[in-house]
C-alpha positions as CSV (number, residue, x, y, z in Angstrom):
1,X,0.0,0.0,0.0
2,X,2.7,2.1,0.6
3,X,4.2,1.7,-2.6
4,X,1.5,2.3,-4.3
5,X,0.5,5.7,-2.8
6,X,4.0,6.7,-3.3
7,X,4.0,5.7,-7.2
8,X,0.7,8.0,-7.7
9,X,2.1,11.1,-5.1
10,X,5.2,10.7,-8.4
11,X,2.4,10.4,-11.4
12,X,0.8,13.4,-10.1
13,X,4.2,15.5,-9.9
14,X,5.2,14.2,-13.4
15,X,1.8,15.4,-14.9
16,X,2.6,18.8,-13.8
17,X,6.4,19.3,-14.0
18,X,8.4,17.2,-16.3
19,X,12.7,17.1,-14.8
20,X,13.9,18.9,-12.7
21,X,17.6,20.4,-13.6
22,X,20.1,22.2,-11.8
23,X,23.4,23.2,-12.9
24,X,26.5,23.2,-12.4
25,X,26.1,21.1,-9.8
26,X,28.4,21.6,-7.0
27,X,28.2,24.9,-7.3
28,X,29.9,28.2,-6.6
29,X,27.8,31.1,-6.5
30,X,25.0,31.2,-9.2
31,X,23.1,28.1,-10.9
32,X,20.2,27.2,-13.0
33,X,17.8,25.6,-12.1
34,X,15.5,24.4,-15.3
35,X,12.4,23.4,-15.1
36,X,9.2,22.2,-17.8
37,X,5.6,22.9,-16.7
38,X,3.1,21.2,-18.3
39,X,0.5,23.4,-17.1
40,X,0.3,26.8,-16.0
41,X,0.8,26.4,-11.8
42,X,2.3,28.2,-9.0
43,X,5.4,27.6,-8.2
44,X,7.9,28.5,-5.6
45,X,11.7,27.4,-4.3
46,X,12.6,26.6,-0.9
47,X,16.4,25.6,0.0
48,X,17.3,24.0,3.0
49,X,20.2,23.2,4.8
50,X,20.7,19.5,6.2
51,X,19.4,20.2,9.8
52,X,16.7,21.4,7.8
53,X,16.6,25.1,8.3
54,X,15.3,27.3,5.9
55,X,17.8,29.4,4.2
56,X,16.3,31.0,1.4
57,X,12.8,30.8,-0.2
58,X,11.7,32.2,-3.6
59,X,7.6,32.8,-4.9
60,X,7.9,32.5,-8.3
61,X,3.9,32.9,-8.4
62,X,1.4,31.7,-10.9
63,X,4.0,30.4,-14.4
64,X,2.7,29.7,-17.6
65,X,3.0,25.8,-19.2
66,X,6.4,25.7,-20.9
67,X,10.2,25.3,-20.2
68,X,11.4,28.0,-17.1
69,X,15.0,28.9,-15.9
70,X,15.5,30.2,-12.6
71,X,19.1,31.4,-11.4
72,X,19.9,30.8,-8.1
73,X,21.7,33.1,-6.2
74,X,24.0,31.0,-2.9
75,X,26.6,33.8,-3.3
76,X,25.5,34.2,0.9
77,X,25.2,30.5,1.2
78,X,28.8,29.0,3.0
79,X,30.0,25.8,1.6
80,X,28.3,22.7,2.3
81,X,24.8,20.5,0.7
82,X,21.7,22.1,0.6
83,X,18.3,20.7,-0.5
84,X,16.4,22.9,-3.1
85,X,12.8,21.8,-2.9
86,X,10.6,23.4,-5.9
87,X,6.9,23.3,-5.3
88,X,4.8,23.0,-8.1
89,X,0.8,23.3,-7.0
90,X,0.7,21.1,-4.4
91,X,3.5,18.5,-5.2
92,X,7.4,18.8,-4.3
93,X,10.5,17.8,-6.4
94,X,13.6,17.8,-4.1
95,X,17.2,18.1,-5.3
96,X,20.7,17.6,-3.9
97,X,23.0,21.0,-4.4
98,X,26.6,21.3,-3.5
99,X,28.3,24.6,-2.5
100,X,31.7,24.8,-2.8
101,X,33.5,28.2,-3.5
């Protein structure tokens, strides 16, 4: 049961967003982060550190369907991993970033 709540919470994410891309990846101060709607939806970026604080957060508000760039900014960010969570409607794509200046 599980398992299959899991594989629809991912089908539902996939019918909104498809990939997820960030780049380069570790990073030193500025990435992209590209992104493909496939409807328009709000969106919005959290990052997190890996006790889980929030350390920056970003409403990109209501986006049209199509493919989206957003450049991240972690010049005040200190070296380390951070987890950059993009919210599309109600679903959440996490990713793995690297800092290191």
């Amino acid at each position: 049961l599980h398992l299959s709540i899991r594989r629809q919470r991912q089908m539902c994410i996939r019918d909104r967003v498809n990939g997820v891309n960030v780049y380069p990846n570790p990073m030193t101060d500025l990435a992209s982060v590209d992104f493909n709607l496939s409807t328009n939806n709000n969106v919005s970026i959290v990052i997190v550190n890996t006790v889980g604080q929030l350390v920056k957060t970003e409403n990109l508000g209501n986006m049209s369907a199509g493919i989206h760039t957003y450049l991240m900014d972690a010049s005040s960010l200190s070296n380390g991993l951070y987890f950059l969570n993009i919210t599309v409607g109600n679903s959440t794509i996490t990713k793995k970033v690297a800092i290191n200046k």
